[in-house]
C-alpha positions as CSV (number, residue, x, y, z in Angstrom):
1,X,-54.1,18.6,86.0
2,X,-52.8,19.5,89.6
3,X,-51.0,16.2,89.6
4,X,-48.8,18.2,86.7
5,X,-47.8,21.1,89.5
6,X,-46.0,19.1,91.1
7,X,-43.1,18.3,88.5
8,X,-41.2,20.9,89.8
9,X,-40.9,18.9,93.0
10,X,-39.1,16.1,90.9
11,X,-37.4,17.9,89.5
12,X,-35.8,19.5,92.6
13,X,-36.4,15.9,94.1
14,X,-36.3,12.8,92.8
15,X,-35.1,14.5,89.3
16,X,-32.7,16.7,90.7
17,X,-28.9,16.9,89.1
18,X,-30.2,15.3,85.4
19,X,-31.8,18.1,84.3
20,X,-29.0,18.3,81.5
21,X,-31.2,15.5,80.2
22,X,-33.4,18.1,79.6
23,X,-36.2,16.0,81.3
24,X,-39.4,16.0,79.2
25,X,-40.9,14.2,82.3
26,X,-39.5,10.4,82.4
27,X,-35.9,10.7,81.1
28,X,-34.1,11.3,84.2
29,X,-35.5,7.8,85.4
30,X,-35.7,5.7,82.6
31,X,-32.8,5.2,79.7
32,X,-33.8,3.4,76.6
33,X,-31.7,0.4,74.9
34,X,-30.3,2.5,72.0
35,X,-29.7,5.3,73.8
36,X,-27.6,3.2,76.5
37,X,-26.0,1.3,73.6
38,X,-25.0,5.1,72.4
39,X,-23.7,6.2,76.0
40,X,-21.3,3.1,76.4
41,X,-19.6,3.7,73.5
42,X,-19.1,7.1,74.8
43,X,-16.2,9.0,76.8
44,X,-17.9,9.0,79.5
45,X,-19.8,5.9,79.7
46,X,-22.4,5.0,82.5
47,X,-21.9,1.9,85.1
48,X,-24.1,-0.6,84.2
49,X,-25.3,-2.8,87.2
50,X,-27.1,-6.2,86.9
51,X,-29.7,-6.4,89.7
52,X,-30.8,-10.2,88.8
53,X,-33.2,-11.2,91.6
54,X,-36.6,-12.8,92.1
55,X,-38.6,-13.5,95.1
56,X,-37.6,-17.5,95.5
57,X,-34.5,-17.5,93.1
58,X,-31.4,-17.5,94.7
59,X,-29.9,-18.1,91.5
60,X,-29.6,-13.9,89.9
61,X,-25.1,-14.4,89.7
62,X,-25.7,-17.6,87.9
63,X,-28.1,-16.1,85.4
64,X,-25.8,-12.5,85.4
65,X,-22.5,-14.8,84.4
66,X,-24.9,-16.6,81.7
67,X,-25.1,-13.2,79.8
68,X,-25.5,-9.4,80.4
69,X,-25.0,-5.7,79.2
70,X,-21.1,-5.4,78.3
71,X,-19.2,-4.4,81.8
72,X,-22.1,-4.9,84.2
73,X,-21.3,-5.3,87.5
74,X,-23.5,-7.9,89.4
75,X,-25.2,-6.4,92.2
76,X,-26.8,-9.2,95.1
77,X,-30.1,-7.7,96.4
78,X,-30.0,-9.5,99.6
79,X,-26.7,-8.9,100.4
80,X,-25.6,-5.4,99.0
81,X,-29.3,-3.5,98.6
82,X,-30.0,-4.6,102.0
83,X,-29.4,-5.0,105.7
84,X,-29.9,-8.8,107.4
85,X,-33.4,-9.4,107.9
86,X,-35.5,-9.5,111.0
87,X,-38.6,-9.2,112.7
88,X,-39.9,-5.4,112.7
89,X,-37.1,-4.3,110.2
90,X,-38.8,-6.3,107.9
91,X,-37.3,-9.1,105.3
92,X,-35.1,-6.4,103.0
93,X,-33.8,-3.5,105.7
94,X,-31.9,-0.2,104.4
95,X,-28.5,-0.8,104.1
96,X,-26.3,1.2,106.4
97,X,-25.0,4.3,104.1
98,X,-21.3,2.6,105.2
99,X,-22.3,-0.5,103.8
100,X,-24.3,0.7,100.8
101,X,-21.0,3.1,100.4
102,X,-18.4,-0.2,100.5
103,X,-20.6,-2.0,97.7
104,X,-20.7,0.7,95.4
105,X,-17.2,1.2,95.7
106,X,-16.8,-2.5,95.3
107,X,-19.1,-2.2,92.0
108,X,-16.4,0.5,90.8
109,X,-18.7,3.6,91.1
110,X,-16.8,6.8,91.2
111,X,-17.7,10.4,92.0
112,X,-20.3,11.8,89.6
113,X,-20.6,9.1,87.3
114,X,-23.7,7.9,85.9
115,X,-25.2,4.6,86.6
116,X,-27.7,2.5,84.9
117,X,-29.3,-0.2,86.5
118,X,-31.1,-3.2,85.0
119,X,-32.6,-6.8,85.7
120,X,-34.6,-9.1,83.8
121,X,-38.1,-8.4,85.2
122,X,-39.0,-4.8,84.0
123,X,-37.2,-3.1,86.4
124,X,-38.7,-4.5,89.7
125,X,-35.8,-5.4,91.3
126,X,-33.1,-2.9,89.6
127,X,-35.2,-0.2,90.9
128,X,-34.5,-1.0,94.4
129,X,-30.6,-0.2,93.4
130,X,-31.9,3.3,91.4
131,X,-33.7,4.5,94.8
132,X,-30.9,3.2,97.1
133,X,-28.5,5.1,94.7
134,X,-30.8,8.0,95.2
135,X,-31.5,8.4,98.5
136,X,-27.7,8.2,99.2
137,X,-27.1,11.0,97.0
138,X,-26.4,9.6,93.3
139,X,-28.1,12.3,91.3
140,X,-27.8,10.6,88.1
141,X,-29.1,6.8,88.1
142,X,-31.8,5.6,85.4
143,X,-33.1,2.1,85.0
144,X,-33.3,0.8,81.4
145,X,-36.9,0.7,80.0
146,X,-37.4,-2.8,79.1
147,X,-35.0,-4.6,80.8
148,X,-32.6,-6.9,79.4
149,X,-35.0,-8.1,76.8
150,X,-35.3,-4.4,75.1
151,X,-31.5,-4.7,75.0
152,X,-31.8,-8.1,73.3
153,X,-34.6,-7.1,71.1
154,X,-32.5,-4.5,69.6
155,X,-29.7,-7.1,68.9
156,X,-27.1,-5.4,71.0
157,X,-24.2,-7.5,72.2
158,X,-24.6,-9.4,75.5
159,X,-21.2,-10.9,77.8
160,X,-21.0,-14.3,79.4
161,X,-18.4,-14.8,82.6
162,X,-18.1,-12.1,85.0
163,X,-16.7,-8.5,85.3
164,X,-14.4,-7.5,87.8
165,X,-14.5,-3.6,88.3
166,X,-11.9,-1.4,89.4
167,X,-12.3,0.0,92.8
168,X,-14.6,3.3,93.0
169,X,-14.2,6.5,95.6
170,X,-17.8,7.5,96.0
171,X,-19.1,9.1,98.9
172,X,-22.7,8.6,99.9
173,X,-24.5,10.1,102.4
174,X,-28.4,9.4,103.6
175,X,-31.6,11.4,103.1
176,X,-31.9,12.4,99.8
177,X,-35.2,10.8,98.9
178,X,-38.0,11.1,101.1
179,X,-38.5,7.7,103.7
180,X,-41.2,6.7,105.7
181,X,-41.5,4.2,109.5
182,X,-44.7,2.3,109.9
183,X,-45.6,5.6,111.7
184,X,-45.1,7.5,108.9
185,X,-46.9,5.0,106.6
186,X,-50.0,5.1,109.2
187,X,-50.2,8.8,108.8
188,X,-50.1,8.8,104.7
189,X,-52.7,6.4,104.6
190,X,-54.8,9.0,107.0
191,X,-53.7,12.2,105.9
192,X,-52.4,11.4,102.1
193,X,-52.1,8.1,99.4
194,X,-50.6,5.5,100.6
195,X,-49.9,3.1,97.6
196,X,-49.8,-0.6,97.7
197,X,-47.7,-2.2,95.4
198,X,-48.5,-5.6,96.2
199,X,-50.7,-8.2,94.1
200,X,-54.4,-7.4,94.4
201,X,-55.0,-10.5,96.1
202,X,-52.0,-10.2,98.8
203,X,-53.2,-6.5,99.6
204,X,-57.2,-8.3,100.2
205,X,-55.1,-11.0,102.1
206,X,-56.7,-14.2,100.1
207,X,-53.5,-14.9,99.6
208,X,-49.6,-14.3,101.7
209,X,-46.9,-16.5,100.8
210,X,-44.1,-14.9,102.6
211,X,-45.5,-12.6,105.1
212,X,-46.4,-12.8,109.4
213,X,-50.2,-11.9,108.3
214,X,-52.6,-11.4,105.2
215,X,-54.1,-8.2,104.8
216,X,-53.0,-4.4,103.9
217,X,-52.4,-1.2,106.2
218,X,-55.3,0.1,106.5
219,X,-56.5,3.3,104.1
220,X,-53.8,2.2,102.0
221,X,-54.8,1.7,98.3
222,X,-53.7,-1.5,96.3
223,X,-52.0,-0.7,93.3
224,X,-50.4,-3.6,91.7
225,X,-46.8,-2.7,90.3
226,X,-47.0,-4.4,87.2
227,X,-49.7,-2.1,86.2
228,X,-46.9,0.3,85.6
229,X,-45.6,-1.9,82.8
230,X,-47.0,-2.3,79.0
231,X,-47.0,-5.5,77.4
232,X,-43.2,-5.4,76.3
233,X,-42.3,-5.0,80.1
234,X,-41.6,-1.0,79.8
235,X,-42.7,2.3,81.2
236,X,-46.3,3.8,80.2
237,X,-45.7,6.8,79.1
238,X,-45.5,9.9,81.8
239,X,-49.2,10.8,80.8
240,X,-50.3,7.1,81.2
241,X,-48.8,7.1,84.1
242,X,-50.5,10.2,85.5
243,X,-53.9,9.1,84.5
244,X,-53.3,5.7,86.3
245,X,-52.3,7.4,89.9
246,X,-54.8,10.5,89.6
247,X,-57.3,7.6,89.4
248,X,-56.2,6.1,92.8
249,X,-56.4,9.4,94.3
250,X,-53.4,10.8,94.0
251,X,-53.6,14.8,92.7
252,X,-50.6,16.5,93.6
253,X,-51.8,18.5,96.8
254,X,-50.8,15.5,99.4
255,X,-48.0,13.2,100.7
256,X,-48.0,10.0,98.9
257,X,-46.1,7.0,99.9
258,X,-45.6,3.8,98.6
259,X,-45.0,0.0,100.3
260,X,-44.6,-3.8,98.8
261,X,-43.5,-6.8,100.5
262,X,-40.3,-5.8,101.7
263,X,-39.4,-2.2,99.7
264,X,-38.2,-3.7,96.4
265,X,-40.9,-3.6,93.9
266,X,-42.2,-0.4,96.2
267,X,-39.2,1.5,94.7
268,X,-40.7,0.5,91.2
269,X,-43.4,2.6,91.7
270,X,-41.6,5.4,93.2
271,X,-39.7,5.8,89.9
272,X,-43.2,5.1,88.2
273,X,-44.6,8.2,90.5
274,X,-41.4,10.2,89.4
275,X,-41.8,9.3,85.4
276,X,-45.5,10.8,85.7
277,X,-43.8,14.1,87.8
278,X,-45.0,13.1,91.3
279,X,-42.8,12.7,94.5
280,X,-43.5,10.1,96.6
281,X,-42.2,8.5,100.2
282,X,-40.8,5.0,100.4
283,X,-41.9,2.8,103.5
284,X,-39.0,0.5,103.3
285,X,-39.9,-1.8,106.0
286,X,-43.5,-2.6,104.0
287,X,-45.5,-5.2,104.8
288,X,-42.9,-7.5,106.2
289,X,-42.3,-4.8,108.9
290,X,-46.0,-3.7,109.9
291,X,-47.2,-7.4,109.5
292,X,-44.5,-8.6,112.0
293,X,-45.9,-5.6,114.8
294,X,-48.8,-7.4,116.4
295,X,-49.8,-4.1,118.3
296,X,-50.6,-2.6,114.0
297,X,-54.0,-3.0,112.6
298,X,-54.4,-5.0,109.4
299,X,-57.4,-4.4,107.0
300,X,-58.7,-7.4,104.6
301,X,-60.8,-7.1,101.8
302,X,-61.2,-4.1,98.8
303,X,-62.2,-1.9,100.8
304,X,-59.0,0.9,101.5
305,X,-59.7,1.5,105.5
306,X,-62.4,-0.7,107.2
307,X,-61.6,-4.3,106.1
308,X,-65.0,-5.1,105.5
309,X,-65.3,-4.5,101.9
């Protein structure tokens, strides 16, 4: 139950300026299809972004102008969610808060307006957009629960071609979710949980199709991100989700962090840690960054710290 204390930290946190939507744990992350469907008929509705992107798929705008949510704005992933890569940055850098600041202006986002972000993958890449949004001081930004296929499933309308928004004024500034350096990430996995959000068999290193070296940080714990999924591609529900991280160690009382690959499907588990009431640190760089240090240790194997399991 301790992993229930620290709610309030969300809600101050990663939670903070939705209460209104009287958060019974994951509704300040997660919006379902009807309810979205509800909001942009609204006065006030949200901005829908398409965040279309898969790891060797260039091809997200051509599948976004094929169909999406009426009005949503395609957002690129390599370009707009992220700096140029290289070497110790990692393959997906933070954005500058100018840059990030320019897109979203450029996506039509205004002062104080919702935003919901989506993809076609469960949320693994749109939830790169909701933590970016975030940590430059968006309180309100949810990703839909399902993805585009709960939207379809319900039978709601979808929009071919392209949507060109008006230009927003929003103002963003940095530091509003909690970020970790490989430093940082070397003293979680000592002193805390550090989450891996990799496949099973890239954290083990069998297996590392993108990366300098195989292998995981070592103490960090694998924790596949698709294990925060059902079936249909949404959310468990907060209690599942609570049970899932209490049993990889996580109980509330320490600093978690989380890393992937390069931060995207990372952020997915953040907003999975925040649905189940628990704060967590990103380490954007991930394992693109530490792997491309040769002076940082690597750990194979199941075993979380010695690399010998």
């Amino acid at each position: 139950g301790s992993a229930i204390s620290a709610r309030h930290v969300v809600n101050g946190g990663i939670g903070g300026g939705s209460q209104r939507r009287g958060d019974p744990s994951g509704s300040v992350v997660l919006v379902g299809a009807e309810r979205l469907h509800d909001e942009l008929l609204s006065a006030t509705p949200p901005l829908l972004l398409d965040v279309r992107w898969a790891l060797g798929d260039p091809h997200g705008c051509d599948h976004y102008r094929a169909g999406h949510l009426p009005g949503a704005v395609y957002v690129d992933l390599d370009t707009e969610l992220a700096a140029a890569p290289g070497g110790r940055a990692g393959r997906h850098p933070l954005p500058s808060v100018a840059a990030l600041e320019r897109s979203a202006q450029g996506w039509g986002l205004t002062a104080g307006r919702p935003v919901v972000v989506y993809d076609d993958n469960g949320g693994q890449s749109a939830a790169r957009a909701w933590w970016l949004l975030r940590w430059a001081g968006v309180d309100d930004v949810r990703i839909l629960d399902g993805a585009l296929g709960a939207w379809r499933e319900a039978g709601f309308e979808i929009e071919t071609g392209e949507t060109v928004p008006v230009p927003g004024d929003v103002v963003l500034t940095a530091g509003h979710l909690p970020l970790l350096d490989a430093d940082g990430a070397a003293r979680v996995a000592r002193a805390g949980v550090l989450l891996d959000a990799r496949a099973p068999e890239r954290y083990r290193g069998e297996v590392e199709p993108v990366d300098p070296r195989a292998g995981h940080i070592p103490g960090a714990v694998s924790a596949a991100t698709g294990d925060n999924l059902d079936g249909t591609g949404r959310f468990l529900s907060p209690d599942r989700l609570r049970a899932r991280f209490v049993a990889l160690g996580v109980d509330g009382s320490e600093p978690v962090g989380v890393y992937c690959g390069s931060g995207v499907t990372a952020a997915h588990q953040i907003a999975a840690l925040a649905v189940a009431g628990i704060e967590a640190a990103l380490f954007a760089g991930s394992w693109s960054a530490w792997s491309s240090d040769p002076d940082r240790p690597v750990a194979t194997g199941t075993g979380t710290g010695t690399g010998s399991g």
